[in-house]
VMD Tcl script that builds the backbone (N, CA, C; Angstrom):
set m [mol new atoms 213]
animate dup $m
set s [atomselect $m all]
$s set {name element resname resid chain x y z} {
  {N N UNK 1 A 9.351 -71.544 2.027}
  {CA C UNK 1 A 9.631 -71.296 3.422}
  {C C UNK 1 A 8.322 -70.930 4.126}
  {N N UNK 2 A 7.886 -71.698 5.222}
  {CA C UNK 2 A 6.850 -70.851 6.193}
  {C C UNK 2 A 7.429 -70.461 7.058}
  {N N UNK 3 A 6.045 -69.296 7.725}
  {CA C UNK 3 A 6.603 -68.352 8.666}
  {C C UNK 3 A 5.992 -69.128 9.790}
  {N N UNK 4 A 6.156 -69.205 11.198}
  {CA C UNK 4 A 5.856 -70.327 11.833}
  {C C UNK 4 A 5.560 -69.372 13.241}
  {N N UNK 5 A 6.324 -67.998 13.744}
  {CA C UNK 5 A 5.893 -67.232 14.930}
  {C C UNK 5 A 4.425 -66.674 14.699}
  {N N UNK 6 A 3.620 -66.469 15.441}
  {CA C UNK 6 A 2.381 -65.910 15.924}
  {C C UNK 6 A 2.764 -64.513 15.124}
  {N N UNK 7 A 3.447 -63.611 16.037}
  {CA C UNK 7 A 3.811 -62.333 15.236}
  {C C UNK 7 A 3.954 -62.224 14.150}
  {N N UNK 8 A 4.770 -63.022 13.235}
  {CA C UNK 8 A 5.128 -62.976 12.408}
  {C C UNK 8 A 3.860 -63.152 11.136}
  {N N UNK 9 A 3.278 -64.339 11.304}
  {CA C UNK 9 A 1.945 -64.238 11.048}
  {C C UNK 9 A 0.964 -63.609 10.737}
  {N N UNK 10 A 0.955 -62.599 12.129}
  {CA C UNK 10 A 0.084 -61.959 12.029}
  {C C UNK 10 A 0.158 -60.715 11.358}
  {N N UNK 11 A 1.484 -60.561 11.052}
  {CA C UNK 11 A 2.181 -59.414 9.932}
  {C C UNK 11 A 1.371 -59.963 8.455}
  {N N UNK 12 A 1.570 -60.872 8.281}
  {CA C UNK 12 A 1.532 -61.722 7.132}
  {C C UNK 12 A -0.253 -61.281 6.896}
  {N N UNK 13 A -1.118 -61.792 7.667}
  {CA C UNK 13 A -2.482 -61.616 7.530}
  {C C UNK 13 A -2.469 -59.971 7.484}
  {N N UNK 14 A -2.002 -58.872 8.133}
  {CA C UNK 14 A -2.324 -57.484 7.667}
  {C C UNK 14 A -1.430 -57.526 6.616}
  {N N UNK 15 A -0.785 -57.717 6.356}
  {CA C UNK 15 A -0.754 -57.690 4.973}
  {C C UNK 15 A -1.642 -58.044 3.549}
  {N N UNK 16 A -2.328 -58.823 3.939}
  {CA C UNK 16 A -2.929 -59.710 3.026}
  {C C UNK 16 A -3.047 -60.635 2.449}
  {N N UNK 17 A -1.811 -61.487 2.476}
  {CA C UNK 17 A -1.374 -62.849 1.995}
  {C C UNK 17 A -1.550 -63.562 3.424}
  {N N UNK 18 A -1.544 -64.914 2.957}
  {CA C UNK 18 A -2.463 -66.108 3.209}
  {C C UNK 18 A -1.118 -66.409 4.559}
  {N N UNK 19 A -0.969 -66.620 5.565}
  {CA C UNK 19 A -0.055 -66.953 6.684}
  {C C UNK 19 A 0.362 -68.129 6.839}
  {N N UNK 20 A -0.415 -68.816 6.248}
  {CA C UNK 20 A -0.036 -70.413 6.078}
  {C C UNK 20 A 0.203 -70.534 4.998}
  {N N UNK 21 A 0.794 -70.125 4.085}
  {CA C UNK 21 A 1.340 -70.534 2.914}
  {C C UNK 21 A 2.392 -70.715 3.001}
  {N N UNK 22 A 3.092 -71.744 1.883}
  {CA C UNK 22 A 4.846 -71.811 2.034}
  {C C UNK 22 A 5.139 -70.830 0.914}
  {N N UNK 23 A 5.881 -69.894 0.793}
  {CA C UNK 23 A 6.589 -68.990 0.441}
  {C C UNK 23 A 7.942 -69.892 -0.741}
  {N N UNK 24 A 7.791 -70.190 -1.427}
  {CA C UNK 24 A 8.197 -70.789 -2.391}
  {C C UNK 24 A 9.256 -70.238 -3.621}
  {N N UNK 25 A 8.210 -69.823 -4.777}
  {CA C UNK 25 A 8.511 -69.512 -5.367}
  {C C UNK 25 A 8.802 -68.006 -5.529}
  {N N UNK 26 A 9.869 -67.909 -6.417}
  {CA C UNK 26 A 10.154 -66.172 -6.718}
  {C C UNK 26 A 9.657 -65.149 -6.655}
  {N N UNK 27 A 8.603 -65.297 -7.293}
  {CA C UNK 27 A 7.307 -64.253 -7.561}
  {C C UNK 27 A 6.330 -64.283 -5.705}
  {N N UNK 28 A 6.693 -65.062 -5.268}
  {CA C UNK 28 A 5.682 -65.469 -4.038}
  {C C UNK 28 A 6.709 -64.623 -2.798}
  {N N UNK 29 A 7.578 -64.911 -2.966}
  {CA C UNK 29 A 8.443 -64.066 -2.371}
  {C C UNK 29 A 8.639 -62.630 -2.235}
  {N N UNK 30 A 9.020 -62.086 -4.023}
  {CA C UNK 30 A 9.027 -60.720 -4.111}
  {C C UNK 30 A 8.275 -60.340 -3.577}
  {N N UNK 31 A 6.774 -60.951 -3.683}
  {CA C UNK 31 A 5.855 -60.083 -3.054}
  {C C UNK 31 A 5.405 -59.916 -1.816}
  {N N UNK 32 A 6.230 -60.930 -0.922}
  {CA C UNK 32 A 5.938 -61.107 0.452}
  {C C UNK 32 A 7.415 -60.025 0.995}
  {N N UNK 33 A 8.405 -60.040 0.147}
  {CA C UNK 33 A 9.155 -58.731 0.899}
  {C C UNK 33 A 8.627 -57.448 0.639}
  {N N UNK 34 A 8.123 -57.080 -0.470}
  {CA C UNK 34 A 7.502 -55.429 -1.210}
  {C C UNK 34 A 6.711 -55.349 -0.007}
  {N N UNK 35 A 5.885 -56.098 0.284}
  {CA C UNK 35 A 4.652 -55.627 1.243}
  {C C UNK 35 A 5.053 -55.953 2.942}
  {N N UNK 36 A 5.834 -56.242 3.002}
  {CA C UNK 36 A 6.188 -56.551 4.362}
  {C C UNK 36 A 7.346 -55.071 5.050}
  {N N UNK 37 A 7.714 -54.786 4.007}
  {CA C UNK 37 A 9.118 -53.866 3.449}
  {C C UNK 37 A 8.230 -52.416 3.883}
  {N N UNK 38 A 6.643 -52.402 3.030}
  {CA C UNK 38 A 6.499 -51.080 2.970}
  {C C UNK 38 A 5.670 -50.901 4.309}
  {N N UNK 39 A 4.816 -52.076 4.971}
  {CA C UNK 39 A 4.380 -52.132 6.059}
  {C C UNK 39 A 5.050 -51.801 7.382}
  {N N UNK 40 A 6.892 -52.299 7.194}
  {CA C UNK 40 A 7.070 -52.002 8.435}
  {C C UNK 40 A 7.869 -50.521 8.575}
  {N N UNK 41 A 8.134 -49.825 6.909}
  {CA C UNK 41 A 8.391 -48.205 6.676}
  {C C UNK 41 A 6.481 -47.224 7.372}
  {N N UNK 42 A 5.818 -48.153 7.175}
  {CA C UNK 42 A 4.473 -47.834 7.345}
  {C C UNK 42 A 4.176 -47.645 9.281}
  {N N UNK 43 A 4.206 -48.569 9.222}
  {CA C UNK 43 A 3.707 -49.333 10.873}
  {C C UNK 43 A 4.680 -49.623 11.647}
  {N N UNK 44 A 6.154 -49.570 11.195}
  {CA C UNK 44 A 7.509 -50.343 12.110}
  {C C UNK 44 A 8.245 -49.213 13.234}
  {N N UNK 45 A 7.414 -48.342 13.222}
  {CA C UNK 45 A 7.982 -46.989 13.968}
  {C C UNK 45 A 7.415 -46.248 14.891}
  {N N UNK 46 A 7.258 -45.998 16.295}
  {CA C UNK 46 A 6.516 -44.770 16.934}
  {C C UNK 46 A 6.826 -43.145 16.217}
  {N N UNK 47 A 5.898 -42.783 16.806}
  {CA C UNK 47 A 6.049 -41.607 16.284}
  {C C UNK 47 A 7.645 -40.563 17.085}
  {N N UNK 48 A 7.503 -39.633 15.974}
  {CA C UNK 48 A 9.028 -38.821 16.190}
  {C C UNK 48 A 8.308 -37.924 17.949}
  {N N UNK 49 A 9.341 -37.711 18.500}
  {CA C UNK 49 A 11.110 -38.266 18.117}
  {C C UNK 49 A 11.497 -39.128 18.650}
  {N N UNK 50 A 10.415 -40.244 19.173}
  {CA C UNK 50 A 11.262 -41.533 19.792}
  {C C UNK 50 A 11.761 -42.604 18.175}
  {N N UNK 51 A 11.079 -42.729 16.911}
  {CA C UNK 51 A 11.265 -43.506 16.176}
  {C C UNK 51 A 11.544 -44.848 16.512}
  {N N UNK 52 A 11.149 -45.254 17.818}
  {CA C UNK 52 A 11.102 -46.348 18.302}
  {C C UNK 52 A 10.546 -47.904 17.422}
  {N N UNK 53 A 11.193 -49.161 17.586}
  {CA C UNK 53 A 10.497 -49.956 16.563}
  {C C UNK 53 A 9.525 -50.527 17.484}
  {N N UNK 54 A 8.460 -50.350 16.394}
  {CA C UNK 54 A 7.472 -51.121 17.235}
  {C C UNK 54 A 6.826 -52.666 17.372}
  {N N UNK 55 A 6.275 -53.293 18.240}
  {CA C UNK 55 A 5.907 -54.738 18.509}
  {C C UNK 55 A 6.284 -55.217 16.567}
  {N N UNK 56 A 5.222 -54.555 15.719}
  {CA C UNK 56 A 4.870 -54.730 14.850}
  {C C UNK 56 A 6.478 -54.974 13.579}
  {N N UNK 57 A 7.099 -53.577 14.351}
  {CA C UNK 57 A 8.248 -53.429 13.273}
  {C C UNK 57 A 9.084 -54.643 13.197}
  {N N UNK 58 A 9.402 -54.817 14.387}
  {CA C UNK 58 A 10.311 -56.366 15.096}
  {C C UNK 58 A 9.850 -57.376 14.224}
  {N N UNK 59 A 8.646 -57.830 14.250}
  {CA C UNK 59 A 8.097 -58.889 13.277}
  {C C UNK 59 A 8.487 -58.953 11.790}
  {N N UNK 60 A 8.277 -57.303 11.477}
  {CA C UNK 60 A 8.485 -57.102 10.017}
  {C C UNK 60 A 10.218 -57.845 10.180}
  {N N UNK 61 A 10.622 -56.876 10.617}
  {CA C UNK 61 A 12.361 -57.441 10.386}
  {C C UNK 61 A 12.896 -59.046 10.983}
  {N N UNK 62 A 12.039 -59.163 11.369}
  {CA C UNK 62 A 12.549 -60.928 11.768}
  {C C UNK 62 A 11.847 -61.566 10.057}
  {N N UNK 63 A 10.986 -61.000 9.940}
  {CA C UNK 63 A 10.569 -61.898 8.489}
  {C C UNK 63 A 11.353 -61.273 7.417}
  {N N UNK 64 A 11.946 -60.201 7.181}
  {CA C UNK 64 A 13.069 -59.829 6.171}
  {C C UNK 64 A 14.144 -60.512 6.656}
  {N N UNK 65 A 14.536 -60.890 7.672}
  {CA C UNK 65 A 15.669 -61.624 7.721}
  {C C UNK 65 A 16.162 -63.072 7.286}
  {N N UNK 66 A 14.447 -63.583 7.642}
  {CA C UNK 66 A 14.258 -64.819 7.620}
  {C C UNK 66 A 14.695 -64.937 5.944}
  {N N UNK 67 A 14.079 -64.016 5.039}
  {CA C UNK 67 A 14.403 -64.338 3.608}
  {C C UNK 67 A 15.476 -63.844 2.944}
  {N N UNK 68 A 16.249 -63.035 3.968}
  {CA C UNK 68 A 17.669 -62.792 3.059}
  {C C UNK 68 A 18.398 -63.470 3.525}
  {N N UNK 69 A 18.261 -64.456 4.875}
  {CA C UNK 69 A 19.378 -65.112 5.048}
  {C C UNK 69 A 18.641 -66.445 4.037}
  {N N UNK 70 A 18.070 -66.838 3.443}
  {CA C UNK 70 A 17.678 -68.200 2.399}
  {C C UNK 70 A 18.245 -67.725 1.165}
  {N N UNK 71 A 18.443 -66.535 0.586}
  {CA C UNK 71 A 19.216 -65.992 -0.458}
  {C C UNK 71 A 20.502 -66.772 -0.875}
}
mol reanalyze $m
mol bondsrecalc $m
mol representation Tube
mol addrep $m
């Protein structure tokens, strides 16, 4: 599966993995949710007490969605 939004993307590059890659296999996956997962527990939130999601968080969760709905 590629990720194909700008945002989304650009999640992908702070993360560290390659943004243009197709997301394939199992192992390529796990590791694109672990790090996307802990980035947006990391970065997906303003600070208390709005806990607001941020630009960033939105991205994270459009790309967790994207791979549990291919499940």
């Amino acid at each position: 599966m590629v990720i194909e939004k700008p945002t989304q993307k650009n999640i992908i590059s702070k993360i560290g993995l390659d943004a243009n890659k197709d997301f394939v296999s199992d192992d390529d996956i796990v590791e694109l949710l672990e790090k996307v997962s802990s980035y947006l527990q990391r970065y997906g939130f303003e600070d208390p007490p709005e806990y607001e999601v941020t630009e960033d968080g939105i991205a994270c969760e459009e790309i967790l969605d994207i791979f549990s709905e291919s499940e």
